[in-house]
C-alpha positions in Angstrom: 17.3 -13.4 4.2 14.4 -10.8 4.1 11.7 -11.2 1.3 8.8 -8.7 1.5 5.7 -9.8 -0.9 4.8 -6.8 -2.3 1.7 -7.8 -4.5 -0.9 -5.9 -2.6 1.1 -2.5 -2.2 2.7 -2.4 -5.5 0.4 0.5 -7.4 -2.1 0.7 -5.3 -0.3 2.4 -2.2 2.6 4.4 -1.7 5.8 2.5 -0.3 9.2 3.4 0.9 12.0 0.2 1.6 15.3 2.5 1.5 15.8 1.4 4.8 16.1 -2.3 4.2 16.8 -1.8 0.2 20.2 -2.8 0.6 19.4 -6.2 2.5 15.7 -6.9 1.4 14.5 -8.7 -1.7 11.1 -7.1 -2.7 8.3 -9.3 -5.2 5.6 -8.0 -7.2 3.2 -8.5 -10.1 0.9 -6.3 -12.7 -1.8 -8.5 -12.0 -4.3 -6.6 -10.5 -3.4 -3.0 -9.4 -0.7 -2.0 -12.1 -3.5 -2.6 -14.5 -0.9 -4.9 -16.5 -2.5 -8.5 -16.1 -1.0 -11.6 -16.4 2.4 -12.7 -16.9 4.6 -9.5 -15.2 6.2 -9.8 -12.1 9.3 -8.3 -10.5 12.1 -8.8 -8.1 14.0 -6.2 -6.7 17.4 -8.1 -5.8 19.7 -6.4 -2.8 23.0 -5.2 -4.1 26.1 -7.4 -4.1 23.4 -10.9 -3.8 25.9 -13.5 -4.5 23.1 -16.3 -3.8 23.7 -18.9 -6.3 20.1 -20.2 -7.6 19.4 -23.8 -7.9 16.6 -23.4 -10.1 16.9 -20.7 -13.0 17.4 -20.4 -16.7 19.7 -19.5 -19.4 19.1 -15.3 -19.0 20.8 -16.0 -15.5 23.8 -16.1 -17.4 23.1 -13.8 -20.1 26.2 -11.0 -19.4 28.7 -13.9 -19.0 27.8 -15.8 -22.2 30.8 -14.2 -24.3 33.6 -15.0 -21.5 35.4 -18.2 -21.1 32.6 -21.1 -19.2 33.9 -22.8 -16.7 32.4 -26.2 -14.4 30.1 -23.5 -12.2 27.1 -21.8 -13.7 28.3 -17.9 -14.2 25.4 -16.0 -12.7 25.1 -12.6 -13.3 26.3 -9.8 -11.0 23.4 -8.3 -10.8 19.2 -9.5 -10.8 19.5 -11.5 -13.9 21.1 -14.1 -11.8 17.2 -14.8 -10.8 15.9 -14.6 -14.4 14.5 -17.6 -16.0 14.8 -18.4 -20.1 12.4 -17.1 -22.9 9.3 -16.0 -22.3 6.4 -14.1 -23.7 7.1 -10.4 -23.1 3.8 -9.3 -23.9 2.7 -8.6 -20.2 5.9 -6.1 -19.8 4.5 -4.3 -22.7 1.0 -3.9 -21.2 2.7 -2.8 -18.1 4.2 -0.1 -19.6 1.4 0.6 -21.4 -0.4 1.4 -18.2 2.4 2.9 -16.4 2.8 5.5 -18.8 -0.6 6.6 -19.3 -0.7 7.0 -15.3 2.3 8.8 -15.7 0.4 11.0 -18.1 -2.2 12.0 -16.1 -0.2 13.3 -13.5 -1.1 11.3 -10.6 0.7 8.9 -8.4 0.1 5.9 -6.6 -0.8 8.2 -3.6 -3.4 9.6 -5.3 -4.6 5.9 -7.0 -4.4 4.6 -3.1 -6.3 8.0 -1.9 -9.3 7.2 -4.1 -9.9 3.9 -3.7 -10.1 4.7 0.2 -12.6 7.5 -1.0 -14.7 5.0 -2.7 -14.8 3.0 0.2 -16.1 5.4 2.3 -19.0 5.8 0.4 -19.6 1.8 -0.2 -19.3 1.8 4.2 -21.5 4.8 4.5 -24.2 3.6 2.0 -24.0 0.5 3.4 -24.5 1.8 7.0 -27.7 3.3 5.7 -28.8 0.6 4.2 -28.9 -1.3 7.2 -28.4 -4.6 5.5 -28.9 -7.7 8.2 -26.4 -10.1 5.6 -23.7 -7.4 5.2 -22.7 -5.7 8.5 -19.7 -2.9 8.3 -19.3 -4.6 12.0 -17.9 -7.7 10.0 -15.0 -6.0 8.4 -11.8 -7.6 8.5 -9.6 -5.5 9.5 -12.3 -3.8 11.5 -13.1 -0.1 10.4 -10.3 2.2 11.2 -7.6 -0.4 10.2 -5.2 0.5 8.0 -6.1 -1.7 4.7 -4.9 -1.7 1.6 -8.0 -1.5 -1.2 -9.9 -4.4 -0.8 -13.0 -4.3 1.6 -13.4 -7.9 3.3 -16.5 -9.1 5.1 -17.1 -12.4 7.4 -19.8 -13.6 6.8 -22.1 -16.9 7.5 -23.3 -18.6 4.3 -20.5 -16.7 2.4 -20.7 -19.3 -1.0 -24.5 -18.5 -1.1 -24.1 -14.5 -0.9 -21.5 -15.0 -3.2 -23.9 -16.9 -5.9 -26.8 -14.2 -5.1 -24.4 -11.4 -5.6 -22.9 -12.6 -8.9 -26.2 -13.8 -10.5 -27.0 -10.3 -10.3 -24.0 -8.7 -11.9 -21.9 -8.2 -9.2 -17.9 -8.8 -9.2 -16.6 -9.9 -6.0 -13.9 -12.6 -4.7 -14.7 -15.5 -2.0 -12.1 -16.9 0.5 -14.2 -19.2 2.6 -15.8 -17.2 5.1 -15.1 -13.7 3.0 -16.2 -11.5 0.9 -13.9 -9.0 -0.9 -14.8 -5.9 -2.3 -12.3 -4.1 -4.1 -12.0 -0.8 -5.1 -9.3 1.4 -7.8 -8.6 4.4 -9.9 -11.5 3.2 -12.8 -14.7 3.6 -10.2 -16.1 6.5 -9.7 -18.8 7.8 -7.5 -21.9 6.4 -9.8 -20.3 2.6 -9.9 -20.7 2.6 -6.0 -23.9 3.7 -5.3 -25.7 1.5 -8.1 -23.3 -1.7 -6.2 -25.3 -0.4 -2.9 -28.5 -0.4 -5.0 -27.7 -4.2 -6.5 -26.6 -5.1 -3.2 -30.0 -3.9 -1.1 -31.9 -5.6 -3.9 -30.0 -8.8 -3.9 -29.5 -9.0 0.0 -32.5 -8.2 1.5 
């Protein structure tokens, strides 16, 4: 069984499974890139799954509700055998909310991924000039080059206390231990970086 996590590609980079569609489960959520927040996730289910799941709901069954039960749970021929029950729906909705207005602008997740990789060209070159001791590009992980998706991640000593400094002065960022992220998508523009490298100089130096 092959189950590819998604999360971090979905909406933010373009992706192409028809090789292993037909033998791959694929997971996702709106959370962050889709612009759909909480409570929206997806699984793409390989065609002709006849897994049996120990622990699911009543929509599992949903199509086979009107036929005759029998001492087996009927699951679904198709993905709903991997639903749970009721749930709030309100998530889908923004989901589609934001999938069709990036629909109506014309652009695709190509372009979204394109973008952010713009924008963090200019953070890595600002910050190159900048010359900051506490936030080397040489402490990028992946190193520069890498293919990434749109986060920027630093390793860095004392990486709770350049967190506090940075988000005392305004600044949004995400610690993992050791790491900083930075991330970058479709609502920054050119301005948003360069006054983050201003903040950043001020607060690091």
């Amino acid at each position: 069984m092959v189950v590819v996590d998604g999360y971090h590609a979905f909406c933010s980079m373009p992706v192409d499974l028809s090789r292993i569609a037909a033998r791959a489960f694929w997971m996702a959520g709106s959370y962050k890139y889709a612009m759909g927040g909480e409570g929206a996730c997806l699984l793409a289910v390989p065609p002709g799954c006849r897994l049996r799941p120990v622990d699911t709901g009543w929509f599992a069954t949903f199509s086979t509700m009107t036929g005759p039960q029998g001492n087996q749970v009927p699951y679904s021929d198709d993905g709903f055998r991997f639903w749970g029950a009721t749930f709030d729906a309100c998530g889908l909705y923004r989901l589609n909310a934001s999938m069709e207005w990036l629909a109506s602008t014309g652009h695709t997740h190509a372009d979204v991924h394109g973008h952010a990789h713009r924008m963090q060209d200019r953070f890595i070159a600002g910050l190159e000039r900048a010359a900051l001791a506490e936030l080397r590009v040489e402490n990028l992980v992946p190193p520069r080059g890498s293919s990434r998706g749109n986060f920027l991640v630093f390793d860095v000593d004392d990486a709770e206390g350049k967190y506090k400094r940075m988000t005392a002065a305004g600044i949004g960022i995400d610690r993992r231990d050791r790491r900083l992220r930075f991330g970058f998508g479709v609502y920054h523009d050119d301005d948003q970086v360069d006054r983050l490298l201003e903040t950043l100089a001020r607060t690091l130096r």
